[in-house]
Phi, psi and omega in degrees: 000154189095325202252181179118179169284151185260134165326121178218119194296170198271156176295142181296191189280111187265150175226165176219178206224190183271330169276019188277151178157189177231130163252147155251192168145221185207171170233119172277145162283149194220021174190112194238074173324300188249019191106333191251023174258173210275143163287343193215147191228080187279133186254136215173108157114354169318113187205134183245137184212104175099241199214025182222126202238145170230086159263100165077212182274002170292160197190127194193170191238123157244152223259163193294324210276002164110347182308150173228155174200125215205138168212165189180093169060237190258030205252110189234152195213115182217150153156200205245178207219099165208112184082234226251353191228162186238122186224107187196207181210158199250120151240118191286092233227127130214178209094187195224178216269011160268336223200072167218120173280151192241149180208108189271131170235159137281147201214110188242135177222120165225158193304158174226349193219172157284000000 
């Protein structure tokens, strides 16, 4: 008793997946309830590792068929992966749930880095 090695679990698994990479692109708005969302949105820093998608403060997974899904707070982000580009749409919730505006863009993305 005493000697030996100390047990040490093993490192997890790094996996990379067919979307990993850094995407930029944009968001068109494509539903303006009160008038007040911006029409063009520039997108940057979108980055996939795995099966783990990251923007901002979003935080979300896409599935092996390229499908996604991203949330922040009450802000969802959905759409697809296919090759080099990413396509889908963002609805943006601020304000608070007496006095709140909603804003739909379409998000259009293609990779720019591994």
């Amino acid at each position: 008793m005493g000697g030996g090695f100390p047990i040490r679990a093993p490192e997890p698994l790094v996996t990379t997946g067919p979307f990993d990479g850094v995407y930029t692109g944009t968001a068109v708005v494509k539903a303006n309830t009160n008038f007040a969302c911006g029409e063009q949105i520039p997108l940057g820093g979108f980055r996939v590792d795995g099966n783990t998608i990251r923007f901002g403060g979003f935080r979300g997974k896409v599935e092996p068929d390229g499908s996604a899904s991203l949330s922040f707070g009450r802000n969802q982000m959905n759409g697809r992966f296919t090759g080099n580009t990413f396509h889908g749409e963002v609805t943006l919730i601020t304000g608070s749930h007496l006095d709140w505006v909603s804003c739909t863009y379409r998000a259009d993305l293609s990779r720019v880095a591994p």
